[in-house]
C-alpha positions in Angstrom: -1.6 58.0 66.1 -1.9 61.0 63.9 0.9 61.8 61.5 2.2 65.0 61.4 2.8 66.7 58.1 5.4 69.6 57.3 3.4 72.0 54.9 5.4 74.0 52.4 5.1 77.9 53.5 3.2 78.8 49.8 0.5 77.6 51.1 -2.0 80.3 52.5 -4.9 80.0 54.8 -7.8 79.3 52.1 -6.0 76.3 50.8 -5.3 74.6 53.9 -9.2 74.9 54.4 -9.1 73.1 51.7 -7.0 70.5 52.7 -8.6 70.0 56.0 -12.1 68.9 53.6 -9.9 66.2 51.9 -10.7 63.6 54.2 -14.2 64.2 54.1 -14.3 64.0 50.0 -12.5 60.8 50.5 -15.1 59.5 52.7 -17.7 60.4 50.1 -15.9 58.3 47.4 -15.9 55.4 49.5 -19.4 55.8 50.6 -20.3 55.7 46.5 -18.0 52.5 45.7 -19.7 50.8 48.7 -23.2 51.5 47.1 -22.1 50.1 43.4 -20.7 47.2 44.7 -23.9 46.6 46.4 -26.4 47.5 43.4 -24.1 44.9 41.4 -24.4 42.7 43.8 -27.0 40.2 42.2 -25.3 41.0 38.7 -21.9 39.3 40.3 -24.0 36.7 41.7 -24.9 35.4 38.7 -22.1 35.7 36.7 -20.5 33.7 39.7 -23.4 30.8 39.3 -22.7 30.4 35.3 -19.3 30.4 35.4 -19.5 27.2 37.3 -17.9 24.3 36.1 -19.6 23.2 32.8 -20.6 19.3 32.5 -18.4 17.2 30.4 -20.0 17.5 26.6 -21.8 13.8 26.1 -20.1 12.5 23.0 -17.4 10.6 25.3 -20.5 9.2 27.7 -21.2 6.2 25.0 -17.4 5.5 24.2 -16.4 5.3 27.8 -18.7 2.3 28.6 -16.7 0.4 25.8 -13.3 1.6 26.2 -10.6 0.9 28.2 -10.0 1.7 31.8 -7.8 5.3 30.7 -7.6 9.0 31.6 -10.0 11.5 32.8 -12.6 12.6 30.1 -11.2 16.1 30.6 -7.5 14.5 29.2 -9.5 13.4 25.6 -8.7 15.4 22.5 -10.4 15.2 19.3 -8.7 14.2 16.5 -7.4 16.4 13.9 -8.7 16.1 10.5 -5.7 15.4 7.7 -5.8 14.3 4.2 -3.6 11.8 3.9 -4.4 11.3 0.3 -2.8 14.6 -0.3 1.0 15.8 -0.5 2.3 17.6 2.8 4.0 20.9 1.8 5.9 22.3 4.7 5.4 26.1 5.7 7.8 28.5 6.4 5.0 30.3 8.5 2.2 29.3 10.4 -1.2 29.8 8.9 -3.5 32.7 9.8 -6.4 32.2 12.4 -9.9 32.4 10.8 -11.0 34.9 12.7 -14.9 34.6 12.0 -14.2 31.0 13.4 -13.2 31.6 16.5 -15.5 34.2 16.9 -18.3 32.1 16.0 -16.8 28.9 18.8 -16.3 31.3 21.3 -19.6 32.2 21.6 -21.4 29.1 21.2 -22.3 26.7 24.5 -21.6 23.9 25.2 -18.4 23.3 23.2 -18.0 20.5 21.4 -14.3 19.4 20.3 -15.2 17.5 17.9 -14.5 18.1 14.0 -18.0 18.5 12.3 -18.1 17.5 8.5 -17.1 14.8 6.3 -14.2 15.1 3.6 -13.1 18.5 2.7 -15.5 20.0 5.5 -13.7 18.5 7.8 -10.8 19.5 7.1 -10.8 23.0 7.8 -11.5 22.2 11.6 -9.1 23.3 13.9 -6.3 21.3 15.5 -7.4 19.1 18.9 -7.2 20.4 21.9 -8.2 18.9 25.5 -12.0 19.1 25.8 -11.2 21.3 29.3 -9.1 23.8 27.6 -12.4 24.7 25.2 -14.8 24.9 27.9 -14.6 29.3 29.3 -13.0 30.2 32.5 -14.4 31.2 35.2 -16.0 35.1 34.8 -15.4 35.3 31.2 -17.8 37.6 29.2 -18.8 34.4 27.4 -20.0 32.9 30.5 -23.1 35.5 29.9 -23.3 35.0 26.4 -23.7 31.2 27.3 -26.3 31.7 30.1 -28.3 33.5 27.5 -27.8 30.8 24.5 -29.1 28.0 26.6 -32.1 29.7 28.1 -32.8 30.4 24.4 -32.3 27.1 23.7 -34.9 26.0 26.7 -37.8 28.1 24.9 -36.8 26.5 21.7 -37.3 22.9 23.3 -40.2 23.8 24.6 -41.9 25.1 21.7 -40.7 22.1 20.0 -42.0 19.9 22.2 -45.3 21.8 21.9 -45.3 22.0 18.2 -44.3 17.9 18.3 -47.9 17.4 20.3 -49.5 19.1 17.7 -48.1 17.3 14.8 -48.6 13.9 16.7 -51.8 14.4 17.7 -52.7 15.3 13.8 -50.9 12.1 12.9 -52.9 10.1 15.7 -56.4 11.2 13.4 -54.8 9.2 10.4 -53.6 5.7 12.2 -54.9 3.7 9.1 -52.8 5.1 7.2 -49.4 6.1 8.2 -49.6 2.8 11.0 -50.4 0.6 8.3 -47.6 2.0 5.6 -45.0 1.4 8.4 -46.3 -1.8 9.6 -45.9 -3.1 5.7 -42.4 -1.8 5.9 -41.3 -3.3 9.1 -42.9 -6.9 8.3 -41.5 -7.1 4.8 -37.5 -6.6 6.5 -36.1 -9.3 8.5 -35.3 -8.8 11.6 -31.7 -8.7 10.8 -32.1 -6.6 8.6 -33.6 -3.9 10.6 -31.0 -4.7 13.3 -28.1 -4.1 10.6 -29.8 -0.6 9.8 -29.8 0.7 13.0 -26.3 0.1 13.4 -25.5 1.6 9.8 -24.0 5.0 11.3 -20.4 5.2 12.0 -19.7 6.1 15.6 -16.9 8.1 17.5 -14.0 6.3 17.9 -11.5 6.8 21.2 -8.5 5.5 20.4 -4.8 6.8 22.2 -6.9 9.4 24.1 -8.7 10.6 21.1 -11.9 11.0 20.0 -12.1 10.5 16.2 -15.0 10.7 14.5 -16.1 9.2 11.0 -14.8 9.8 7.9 -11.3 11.3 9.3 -7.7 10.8 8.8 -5.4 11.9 11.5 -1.9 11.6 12.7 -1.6 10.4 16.2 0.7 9.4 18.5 2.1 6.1 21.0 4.7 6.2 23.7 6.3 3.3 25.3 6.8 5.6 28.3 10.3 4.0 28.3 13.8 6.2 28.6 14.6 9.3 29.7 11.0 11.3 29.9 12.8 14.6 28.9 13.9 13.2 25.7 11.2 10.6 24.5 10.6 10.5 21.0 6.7 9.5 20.6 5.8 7.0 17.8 3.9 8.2 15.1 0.5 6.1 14.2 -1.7 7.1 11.1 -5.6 6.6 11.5 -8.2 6.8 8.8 -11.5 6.0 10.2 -14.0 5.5 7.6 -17.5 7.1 7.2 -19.4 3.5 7.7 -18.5 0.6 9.9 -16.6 -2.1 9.6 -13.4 -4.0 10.6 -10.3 -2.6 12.1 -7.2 -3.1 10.4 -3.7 -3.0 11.9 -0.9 -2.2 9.7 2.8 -2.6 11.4 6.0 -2.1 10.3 9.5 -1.4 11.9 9.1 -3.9 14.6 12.9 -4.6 13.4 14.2 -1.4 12.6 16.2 -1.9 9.7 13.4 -3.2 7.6 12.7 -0.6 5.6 10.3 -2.0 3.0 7.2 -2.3 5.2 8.0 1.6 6.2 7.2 2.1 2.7 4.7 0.3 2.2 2.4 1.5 5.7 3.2 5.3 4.2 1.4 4.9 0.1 -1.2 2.9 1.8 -2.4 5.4 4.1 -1.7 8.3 2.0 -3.3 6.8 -0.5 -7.0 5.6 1.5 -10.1 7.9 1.3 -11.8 7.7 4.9 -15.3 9.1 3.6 -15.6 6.0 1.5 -14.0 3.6 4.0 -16.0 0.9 5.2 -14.1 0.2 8.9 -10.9 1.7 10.1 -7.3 1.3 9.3 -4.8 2.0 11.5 -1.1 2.1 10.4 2.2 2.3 12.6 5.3 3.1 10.1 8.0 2.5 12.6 7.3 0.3 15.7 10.9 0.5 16.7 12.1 3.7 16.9 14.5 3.1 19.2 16.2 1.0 16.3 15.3 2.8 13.3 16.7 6.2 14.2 20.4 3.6 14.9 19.7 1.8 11.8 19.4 -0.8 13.9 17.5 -4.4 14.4 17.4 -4.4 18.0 16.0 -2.3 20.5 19.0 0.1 22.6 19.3 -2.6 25.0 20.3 -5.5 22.1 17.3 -7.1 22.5 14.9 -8.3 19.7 11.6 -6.8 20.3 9.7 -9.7 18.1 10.4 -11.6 20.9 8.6 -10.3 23.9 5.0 -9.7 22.9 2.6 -9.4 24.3 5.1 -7.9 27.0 5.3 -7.7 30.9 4.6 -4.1 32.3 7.1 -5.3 35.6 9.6 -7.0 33.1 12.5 -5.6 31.5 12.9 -2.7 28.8 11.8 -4.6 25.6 9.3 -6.6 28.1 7.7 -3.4 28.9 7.6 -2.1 25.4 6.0 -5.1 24.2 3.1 -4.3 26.7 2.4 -0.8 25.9 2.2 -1.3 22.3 0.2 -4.9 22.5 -2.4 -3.0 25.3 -2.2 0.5 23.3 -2.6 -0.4 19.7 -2.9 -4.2 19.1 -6.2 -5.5 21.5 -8.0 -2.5 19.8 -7.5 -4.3 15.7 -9.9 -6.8 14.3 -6.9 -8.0 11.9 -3.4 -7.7 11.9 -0.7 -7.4 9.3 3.2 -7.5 10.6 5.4 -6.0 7.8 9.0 -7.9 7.5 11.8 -8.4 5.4 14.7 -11.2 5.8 17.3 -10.4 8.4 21.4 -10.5 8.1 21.8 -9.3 4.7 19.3 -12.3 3.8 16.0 -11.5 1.6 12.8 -12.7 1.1 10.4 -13.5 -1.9 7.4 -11.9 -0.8 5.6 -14.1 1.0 2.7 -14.2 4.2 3.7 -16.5 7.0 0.4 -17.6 8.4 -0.7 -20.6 10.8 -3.7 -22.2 8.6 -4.5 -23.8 11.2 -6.3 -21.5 13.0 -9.6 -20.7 10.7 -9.9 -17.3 11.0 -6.0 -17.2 10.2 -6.6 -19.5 7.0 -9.5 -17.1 5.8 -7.5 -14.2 6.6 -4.5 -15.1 4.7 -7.0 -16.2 1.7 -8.2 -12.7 1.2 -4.7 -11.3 -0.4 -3.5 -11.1 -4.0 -1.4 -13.8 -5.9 1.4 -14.3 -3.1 2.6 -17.5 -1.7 1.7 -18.6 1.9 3.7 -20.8 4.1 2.8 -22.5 7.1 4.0 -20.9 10.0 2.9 -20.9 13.6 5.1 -18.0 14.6 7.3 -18.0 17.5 6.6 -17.6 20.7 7.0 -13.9 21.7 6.2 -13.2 18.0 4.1 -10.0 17.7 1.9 -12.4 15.0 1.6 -15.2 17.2 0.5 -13.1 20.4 -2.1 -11.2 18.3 -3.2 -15.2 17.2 -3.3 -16.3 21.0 -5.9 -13.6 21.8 -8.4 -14.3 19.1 -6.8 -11.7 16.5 -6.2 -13.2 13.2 -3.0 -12.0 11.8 -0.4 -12.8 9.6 3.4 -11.8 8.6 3.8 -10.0 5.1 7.9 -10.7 4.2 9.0 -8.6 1.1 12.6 -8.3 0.8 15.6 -7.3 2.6 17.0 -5.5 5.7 18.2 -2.1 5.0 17.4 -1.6 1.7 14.3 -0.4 -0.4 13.1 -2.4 -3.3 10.7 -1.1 -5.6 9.1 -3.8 -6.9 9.0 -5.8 -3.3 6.9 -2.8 -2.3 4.3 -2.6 -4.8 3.6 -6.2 -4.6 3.3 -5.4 -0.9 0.8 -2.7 -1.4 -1.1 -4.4 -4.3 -1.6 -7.7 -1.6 -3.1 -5.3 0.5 -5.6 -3.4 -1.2 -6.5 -6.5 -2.4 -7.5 -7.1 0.8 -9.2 -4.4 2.0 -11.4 -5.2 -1.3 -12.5 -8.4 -0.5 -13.1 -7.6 3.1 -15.3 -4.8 1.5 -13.6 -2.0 3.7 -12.3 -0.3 0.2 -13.3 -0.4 -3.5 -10.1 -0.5 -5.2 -8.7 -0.8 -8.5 -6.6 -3.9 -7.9 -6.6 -6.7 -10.5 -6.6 -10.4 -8.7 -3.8 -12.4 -9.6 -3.6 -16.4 -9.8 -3.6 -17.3 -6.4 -0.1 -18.8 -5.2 0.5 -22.4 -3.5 0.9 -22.7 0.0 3.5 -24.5 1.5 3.0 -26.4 4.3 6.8 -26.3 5.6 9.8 -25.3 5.0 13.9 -25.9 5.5 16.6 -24.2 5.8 19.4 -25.3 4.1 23.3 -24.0 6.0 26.4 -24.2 4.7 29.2 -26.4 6.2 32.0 -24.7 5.4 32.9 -21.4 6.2 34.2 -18.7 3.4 32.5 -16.7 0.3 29.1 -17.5 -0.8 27.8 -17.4 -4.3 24.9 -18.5 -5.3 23.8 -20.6 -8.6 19.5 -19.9 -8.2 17.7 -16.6 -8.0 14.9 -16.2 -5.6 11.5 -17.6 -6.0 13.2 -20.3 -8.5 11.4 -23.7 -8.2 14.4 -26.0 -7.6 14.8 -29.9 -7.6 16.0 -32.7 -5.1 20.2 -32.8 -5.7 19.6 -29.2 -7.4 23.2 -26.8 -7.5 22.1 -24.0 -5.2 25.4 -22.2 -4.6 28.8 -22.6 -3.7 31.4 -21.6 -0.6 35.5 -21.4 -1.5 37.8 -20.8 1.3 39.6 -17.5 0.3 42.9 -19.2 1.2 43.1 -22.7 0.6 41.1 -22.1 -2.5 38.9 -25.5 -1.1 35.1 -25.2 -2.1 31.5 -26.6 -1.0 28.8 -27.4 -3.3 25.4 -26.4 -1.9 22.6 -29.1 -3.1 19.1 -28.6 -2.4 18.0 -31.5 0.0 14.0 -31.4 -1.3 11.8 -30.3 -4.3 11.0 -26.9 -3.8 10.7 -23.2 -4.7 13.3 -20.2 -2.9 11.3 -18.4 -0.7 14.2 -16.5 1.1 18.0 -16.7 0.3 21.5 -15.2 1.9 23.1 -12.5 -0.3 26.5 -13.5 -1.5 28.9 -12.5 1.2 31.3 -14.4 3.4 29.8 -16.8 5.7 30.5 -18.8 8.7 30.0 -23.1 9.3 26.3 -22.9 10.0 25.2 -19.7 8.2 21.5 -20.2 7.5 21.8 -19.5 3.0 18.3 -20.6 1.7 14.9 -21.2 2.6 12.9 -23.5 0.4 9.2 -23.8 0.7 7.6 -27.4 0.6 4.1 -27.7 -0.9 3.2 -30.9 1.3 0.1 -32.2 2.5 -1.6 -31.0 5.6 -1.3 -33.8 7.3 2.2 -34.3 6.7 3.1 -31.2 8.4 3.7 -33.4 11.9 6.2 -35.3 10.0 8.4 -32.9 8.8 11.8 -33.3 9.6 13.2 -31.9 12.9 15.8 -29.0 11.3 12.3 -27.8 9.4 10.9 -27.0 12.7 11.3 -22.9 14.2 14.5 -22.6 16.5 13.3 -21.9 20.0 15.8 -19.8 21.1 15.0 -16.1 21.1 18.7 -15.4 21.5 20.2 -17.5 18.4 21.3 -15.3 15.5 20.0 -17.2 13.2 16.5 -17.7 14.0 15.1 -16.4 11.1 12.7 -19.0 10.3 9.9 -17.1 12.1 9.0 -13.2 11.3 
C-alpha cells in the first residue's frame, strides 16, 4: 500500500518534479552497490579462503608425543623470559609497548609464541600469551599481508631447493674428497659419541601448560584446583631451564607452612642461577602449602598434615586431592628431588639430609652434597620424599632449623649443600668450596622426657654426647621436683626441643647413631618412625 505524504504548501510545482525523480535516483544507487559488490566478489572470496583457521605452529608437535595427556595445543603459552639473577623493582606504571615490535609480529606468518634469544635477548620478548590469541582473526588486513608472505616464502623454497641441486650436484664431482674427509671424521667418533652430539641441543620444554624454551627463567604457576574457585590463590613455581641438557631438579619447600628456612633458601637459589649456562633444568616451588603459610600455619585448612598424603588420591579427601595435583603436576616431571624442612613444635634441627641409603640411586644422590651429616631414614609412608623414592625418583629431605623462624646461618649452609650439588652433577659451575664430608648415621632415637614441667637443656645442638651424658633437665614449677635427662647412647644432637614447658612424653632430642649397616635391623624398637600420621609427635620422619 502506498503511503500518503502531506507536502508542506512552499513547495511549488518544479520541486515536486523533483521529488517524483527521487525514487528513480535511488534505484540508480542500488543498481551501482549491486555492481561493486559483484566486481569484489573474487577479492572477498579470497580474503574469506586466507582467513581460515591457521594450523597450530609445529614447535608443540615434538613435545606432545612425550608429554602428558593435558589441554588443547591452542591452551599452551610460552613462557615468559625473567632474570631471576636480577633484583625485581616494582613500577608504579606499566611499561610502554615497543611499538616497532608489534608492528614487526603483526605482520609476520605464522606466529610463533615463542621467546627467540638466549640471555639478555630474550629477555625483551613479550609476556605469554595462548598460541590462539596470536594467530589473526578472521578478515583482518593481516590475513592479506600473510597470504602474500607465504607465497613469497614458496618461491624462496623453491629457489632454494633449486640452488641446493646445483650445489649438490657440484659437490657430487668431488666424492673423493669431501666423502672421504667425512668418512675419517665419522669412523674416528664412537658411536656414542656421535649419538651424544646429536642430542647436544636443548629442546622446548612443556611444563604447567607452558612451552619454555632453553636458556629461560620464568615464573609460573600450580593450582590444587581445591577451594572456592572465585578465590583460589595459585602457587607460584620458579623455572630456569638451562641452554644445554641435563637433569631436572626439584626444589620444594613449604610443604609445612611454617617452615620458613627452606622458603629462603628455594628464593637465593633461583635468583641466583644463570639458565644460559645451565646444564639441565631446575625447578623451584617456595611455598607448597599455601594454604598454611598465608595462617602461619603447619597444617593444611582442614588440620591435616599434607606430608602425609603423597602421592595423593584425586577421589580422596582435601589434603588427599592436593597431594595428587602437585605429585602428577610438578613431582613425576623431576629427575631428583630435594624436600626443604625444618624441626616441628618449637623443636630445631642441625642441618642435616634424611635419606634411605638403601636405595642406590638415593645413596649417590645424598653423596653429591657439601660437608653435612646424613642419617638413615626411609621416610614415612605418605612422605612427599618417600613417594618420590617409590616411583624411581631419587630424593632426599634437607632439615635446617626451626619452625617459624629464619636462621641465617641454617640457610647458607642450606644453599652452599646445594650448589654443591648442582656442581658435581655438572648442571652448574659454581664457586663452592667442598667441605670434609660428614658421617652418616645409620639410626637414630629420640630421647622424651618423663616428667612434665620446664625444660632446660645442658648441650647445644650438633654436640657429640656420651652414654649417661647430662642432656637437660625438667623442674615442676610447683613442687619444685626435677628430672635429669641422660643420653641413653654415644651420639651427636641432630635435632633438639627449645627450652619451653613440656608434657610426660614430649619428644626433647634426637641423637644420631653412627652404627654399622647391618646393624640397622637391630636397632631398638623406640628408634624406629611412629606410624601414625595423626600423633603429634611424629617428628622422626620429614
Amino acid at each position: 500500500m502506498a503511503h500518503m505524504y502531506k507536502l508542506p504548501h512552499a513547495i511549488d510545482r518544479s520541486s515536486l518534479l523533483k521529488l517524483r525523480t527521487f525514487p528513480a535516483l535511488v534505484s540508480a544507487l542500488g543498481a551501482a552497490v549491486v555492481i561493486a559488490q559483484l566486481s569484489l566478489g573474487g577479492r572477498a572470496h579470497a580474503e574469506e579462503v586466507i582467513d581460515e583457521p591457521l594450523p597450530e605452529p609445529s614447535l608443540n608437535q615434538g613435545q606432545a608425543k612425550n608429554a602428558e595427556p593435558g589441554p588443547a595445543a591452542a591452551s599452551v603459552k610460552a613462557a615468559e623470559n625473567i632474570d631471576l639473577s636480577q633484583p625485581v623493582i616494582a613500577s608504579s606504571s606499566p611499561e610502554p609497548l615497543d611499538t616497532k615490535a608489534s608492528n614487526s609480529v603483526s605482520n609476520t606468518a605464522p606466529v610463533n609464541t615463542k621467546p627467540v634469544g638466549t640471555g639478555s635477548d630474550a629477555q625483551t620478548n613479550p609476556q605469554a600469551e595462548p598460541l590462539a590469541s596470536a594467530l589473526p582473526s578472521p578478515r583482518s588486513s593481516t590475513a592479506v599481508s600473510i597470504q602474500q608472505e607465504l607465497e613469497q616464502n614458496t618461491e624462496a623454497g623453491a629457489s632454494g631447493e633449486v640452488q641446493q641441486t646445483k650445489s649438490g650436484a657440484a659437490a657430487a664431482k668431488k666424492p673423493s674428497e669431501a666423502g672421504e674427509a667425512a668418512n675419517k671424521q665419522q669412523a674416528a667418533q664412537p658411536a656414542s659419541e656421535q649419538e651424544e652430539s646429536s642430542e647436544k641441543a636443548q629442546q622446548d620444554w612443556l611444563f604447567l601448560n607452558t612451552l619454555i624454551p632453553p636458556a629461560t627463567t620464568t615464573r609460573l604457576s600450580w593450582a590444587a584446583d581445591q577451594g572456592f574457585e572465585g578465590i583460589a590463590t595459585p602457587t607460584p613455581v620458579l623455572v630456569a631451564h638451562g641452554a644445554s641438557p641435563g637433569p631436572k631438579l626439584c626444589l620444594t619447600a613449604a610443604v609445612h607452612g611454617d617452615e620458613l628456612n627452606g622458603i629462603e633458601i628455594v628464593r637465593r637459589l633461583m635468583y641466583s642461577i644463570d639458565a644460559s649456562a645451565l646444564r639441565g633444568t631446575v625447578i623451584g616451588v617456595p611455598i607448597v602449602n599455601l594454604q598454611g603459610f598465608v595462617r602461619s600455619s603447619r597444617y593444611l585448612t582442614d588440620r591435616r598434615d599434607l606430608n602425609r598424603f603423597f602421592p595423593g588420591n584425586p577421589q580422596g579427601s582435601s589434603a588427599a586431592r592436593i597431594a595428587h595435583s602437585f605429585f602428577s603436576q610438578v613431582i613425576r616431571h623431576c629427575d631428583m628431588l630435594v624436600d626443604l624442612h625444618t624441626g616441628s613444635f618449637y623443636r630445631t634441627n642441625l642441618p642435616q639430609l634424611r635419606a634411605n641409603i638403601k636405595d642406590k640411586k638415593v645413596l649417590e644422590l645424598s653423596s653429591s652434597f657439601d660437608d653435612i651429616a646424613v642419617l638413615h631414614s626411609e621416610g614415612g609412608p605418605g612422605t612427599l620424599r618417600r613417594a618420590a623414592v617409590d616411583i624411581g625418583i631419587p630424593a632426599v629431605t634437607l632439615e635446617a632449623g626451626g619452625p617459624m623462624e629464619l636462621n641465617e646461618s641454617d640457610v647458607a649452609k642450606g644453599v652452599k649443600a646445594i650448589n654443591t650439588l648442582l656442581d658435581r652433577r655438572d648442571m652448574l659451575d659454581t664457586l663452592s668450596f667442598w667441605g670434609a664430608p660428614q658421617p652418616t648415621y645409620y639410626g637414630s632415637l629420640w630421647v622424651r622426657a618423663d616428667q612434665g614441667g620446664i625444660l632446660f637443656s645442658e648441650i647445644k645442638l650438633g654436640a657429640k654426647v656420651k652414654e649417661g651424658q647430662l642432656l637437660g633437665r625438667v623442674t615442676d614449677p610447683i613442687t619444685n621436683i626435677h628430672q635429669d635427662i641422660l643420653s641413653p647412647i654415644d651420639g651427636r644432637i641432630l635435632g633438639m626441643a627449645l627450652n619451653q614447658v613440656v608434657q610426660p612424653g614430649f619428644a626433647a632430642y634426637h641423637i644420631g647413631m653412627q652404627a654399622a649397616a647391618d646393624e640397622v635391623e637391630q636397632l631398638p624398637p623406640q628408634t624406629q618412625e611412629p606410624q601414625d600420621e595423626h600423633e603429634e609427635n611424629a617428628i622422626d620422619y620429614d
